[in-house]
C-alpha positions in Angstrom: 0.0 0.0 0.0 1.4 3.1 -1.1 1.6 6.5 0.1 -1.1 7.4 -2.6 -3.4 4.9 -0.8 -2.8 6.5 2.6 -3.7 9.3 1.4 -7.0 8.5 0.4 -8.1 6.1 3.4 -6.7 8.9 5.6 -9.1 10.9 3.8 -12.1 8.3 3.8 -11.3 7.7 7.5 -11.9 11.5 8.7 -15.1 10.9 7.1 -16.1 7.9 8.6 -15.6 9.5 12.0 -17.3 12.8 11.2 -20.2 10.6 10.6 -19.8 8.4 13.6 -20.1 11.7 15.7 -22.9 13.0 13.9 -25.3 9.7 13.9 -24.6 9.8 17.9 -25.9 12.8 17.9 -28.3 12.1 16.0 -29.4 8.8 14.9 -32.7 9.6 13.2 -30.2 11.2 10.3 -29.2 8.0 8.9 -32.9 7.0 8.3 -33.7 10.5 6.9 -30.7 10.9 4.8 -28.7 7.2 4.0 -27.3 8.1 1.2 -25.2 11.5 2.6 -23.2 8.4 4.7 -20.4 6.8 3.9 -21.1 3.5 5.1 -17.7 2.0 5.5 -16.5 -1.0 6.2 -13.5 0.5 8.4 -9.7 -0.3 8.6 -9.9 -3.1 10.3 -12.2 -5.3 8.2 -10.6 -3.3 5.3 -7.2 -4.6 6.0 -8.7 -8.6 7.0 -10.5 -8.5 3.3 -7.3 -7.3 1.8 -5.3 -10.1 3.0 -8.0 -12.6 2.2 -7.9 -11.8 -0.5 -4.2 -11.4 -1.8 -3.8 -14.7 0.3 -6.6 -16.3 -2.0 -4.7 -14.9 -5.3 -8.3 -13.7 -5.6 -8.5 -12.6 -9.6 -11.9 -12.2 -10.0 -13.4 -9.4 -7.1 -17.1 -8.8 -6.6 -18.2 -6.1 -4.7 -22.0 -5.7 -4.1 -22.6 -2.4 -3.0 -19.5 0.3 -4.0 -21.1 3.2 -2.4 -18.3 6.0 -1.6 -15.5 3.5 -2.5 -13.8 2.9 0.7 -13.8 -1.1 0.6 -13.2 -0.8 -3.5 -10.0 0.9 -2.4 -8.5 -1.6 -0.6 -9.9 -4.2 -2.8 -8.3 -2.8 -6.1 -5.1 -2.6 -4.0 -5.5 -6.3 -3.5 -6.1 -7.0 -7.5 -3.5 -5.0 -8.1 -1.5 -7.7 -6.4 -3.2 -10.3 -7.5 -3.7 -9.0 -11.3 -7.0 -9.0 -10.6 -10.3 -7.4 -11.8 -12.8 -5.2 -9.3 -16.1 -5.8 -10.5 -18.6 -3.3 -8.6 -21.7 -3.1 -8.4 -23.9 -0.1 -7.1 -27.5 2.0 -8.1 -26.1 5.7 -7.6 -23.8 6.8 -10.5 -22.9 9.7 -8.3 -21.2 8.0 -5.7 -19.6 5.8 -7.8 -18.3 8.9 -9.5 -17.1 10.1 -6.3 -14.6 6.4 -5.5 -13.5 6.6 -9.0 -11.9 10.1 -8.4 -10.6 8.7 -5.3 -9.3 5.1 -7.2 -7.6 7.6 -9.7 -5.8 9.8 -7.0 -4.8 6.6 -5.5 -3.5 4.8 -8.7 -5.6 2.1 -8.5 -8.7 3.1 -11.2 -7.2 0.4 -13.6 -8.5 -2.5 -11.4 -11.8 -1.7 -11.3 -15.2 -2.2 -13.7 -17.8 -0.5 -12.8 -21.6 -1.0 -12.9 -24.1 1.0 -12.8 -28.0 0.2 -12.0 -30.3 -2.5 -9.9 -27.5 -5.4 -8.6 -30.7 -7.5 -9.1 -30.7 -7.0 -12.5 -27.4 -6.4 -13.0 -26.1 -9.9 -11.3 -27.7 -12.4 -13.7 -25.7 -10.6 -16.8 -21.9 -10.9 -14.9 -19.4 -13.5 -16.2 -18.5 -15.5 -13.2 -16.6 -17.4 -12.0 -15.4 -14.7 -9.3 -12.8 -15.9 -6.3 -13.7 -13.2 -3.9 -17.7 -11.6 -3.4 -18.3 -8.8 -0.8 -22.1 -8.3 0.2 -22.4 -4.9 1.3 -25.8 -3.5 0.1 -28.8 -2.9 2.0 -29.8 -6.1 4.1 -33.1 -6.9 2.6 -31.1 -8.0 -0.5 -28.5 -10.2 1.1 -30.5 -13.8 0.4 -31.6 -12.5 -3.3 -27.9 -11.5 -3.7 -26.2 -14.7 -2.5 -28.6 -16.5 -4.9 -27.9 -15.1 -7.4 -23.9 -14.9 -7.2 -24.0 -18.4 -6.0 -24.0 -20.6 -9.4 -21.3 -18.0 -10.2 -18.6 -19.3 -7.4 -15.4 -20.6 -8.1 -14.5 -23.1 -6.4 -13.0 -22.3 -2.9 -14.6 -18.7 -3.7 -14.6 -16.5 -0.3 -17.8 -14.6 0.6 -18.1 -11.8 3.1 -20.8 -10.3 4.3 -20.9 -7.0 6.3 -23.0 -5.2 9.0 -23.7 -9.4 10.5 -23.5 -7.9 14.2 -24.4 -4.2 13.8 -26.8 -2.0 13.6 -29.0 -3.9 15.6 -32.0 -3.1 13.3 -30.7 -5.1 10.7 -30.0 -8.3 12.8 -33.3 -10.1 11.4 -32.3 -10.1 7.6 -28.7 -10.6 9.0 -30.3 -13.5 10.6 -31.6 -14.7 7.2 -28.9 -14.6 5.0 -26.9 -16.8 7.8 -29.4 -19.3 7.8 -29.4 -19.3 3.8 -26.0 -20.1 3.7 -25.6 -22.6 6.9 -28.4 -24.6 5.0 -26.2 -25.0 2.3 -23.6 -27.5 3.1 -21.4 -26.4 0.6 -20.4 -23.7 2.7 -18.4 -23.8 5.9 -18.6 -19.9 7.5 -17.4 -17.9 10.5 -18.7 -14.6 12.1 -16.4 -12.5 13.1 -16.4 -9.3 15.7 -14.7 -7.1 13.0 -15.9 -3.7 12.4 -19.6 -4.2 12.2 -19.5 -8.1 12.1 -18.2 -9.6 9.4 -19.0 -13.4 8.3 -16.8 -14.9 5.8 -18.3 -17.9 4.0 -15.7 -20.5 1.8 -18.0 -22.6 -1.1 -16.9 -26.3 -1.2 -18.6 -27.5 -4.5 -16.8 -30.8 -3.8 -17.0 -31.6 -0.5 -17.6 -35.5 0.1 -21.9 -36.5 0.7 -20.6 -38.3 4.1 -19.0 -35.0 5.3 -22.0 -33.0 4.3 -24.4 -35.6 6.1 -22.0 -35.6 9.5 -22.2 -31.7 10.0 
């Protein structure tokens, strides 16, 4: 990670706690206005996803949800590593606009394909197979998101799935989506306390019947 990229998460991350600040003041503003928030995943689940994966040699990147760009910038840094391809996925044009200035300042626009629109009518036209899928969009469409991208796995593809602990009015659909994937025995998954809970997911196409029936 350059000096470039420092630059631009140190800018993200005054953001982020502006907005921390301002939602404890007041917390009606995220309600009234979402889309004046940043939403971001944080450093710390930032950096895990990074070296997920770069550790994966993660080529093909899907990112549900770019909003502002702040988990696209460490994810391009990881394709750039890789030699990958960030493939992201968001419905307002004008915040994409806004983490491609920042992907340029940071010399990392190269890695990333952006598009623009519905991700549930956007999903069914992307080439799989993709190595690396972050869910990040709002929580009603996790279950219709992970079906979708699901036939589109590679195998041993990692998916992460954000905001699993926190805020506590999304817990129901977070809820869902972590049944939907614990009844599919293909995956094996872990929650994690990171930033605002974090459960990673690996896809086992293969795994043997007698292992799926014992867990």
């Amino acid at each position: 990670m350059n000096e470039a990229f420092k630059r631009v998460l140190g800018r993200y991350n005054i953001r982020l706690a502006k907005e921390r600040q301002l939602l404890a003041a007041d917390p009606s503003r995220m309600r009234k206005s979402p889309n004046e928030f940043l939403l971001g995943i944080g450093e710390a689940a930032g950096h895990l996803l990074h070296t997920l994966i770069v550790g994966r040699g993660a080529r093909r990147i899907l990112e549900l949800g770019t909003s502002y760009g702040y988990s696209t910038l460490f994810f391009a840094d990881a394709a750039r590593e890789t030699g990958g391809t960030v493939i992201t996925v968001d419905k307002f044009g004008d915040k994409q606009e806004h983490a491609r200035r920042e992907l340029t300042e940071a010399g990392l626009d190269g890695f990333v394909e952006f598009h623009t629109g519905d991700l549930l009518d956007i999903l069914p036209g992307l080439e799989g197979p993709f190595d690396f899928v972050l869910i990040d969009v709002w929580k009603q469409h996790y279950v219709p998101c992970l079906d979708l991208v699901r036939p589109k796995l590679a195998e041993h593809a990692i998916i992460a799935a954000d905001n699993m602990i926190r805020p506590r009015i999304s817990r129901a659909h977070a809820e869902k989506y972590r049944a939907a994937v614990g009844a599919d025995g293909r995956f094996q998954s872990v929650l994690l306390p990171i930033g605002q809970g974090i459960e990673l997911s690996c896809f086992w196409p293969d795994r043997p019947k007698r292992e799926l029936d014992e867990t």
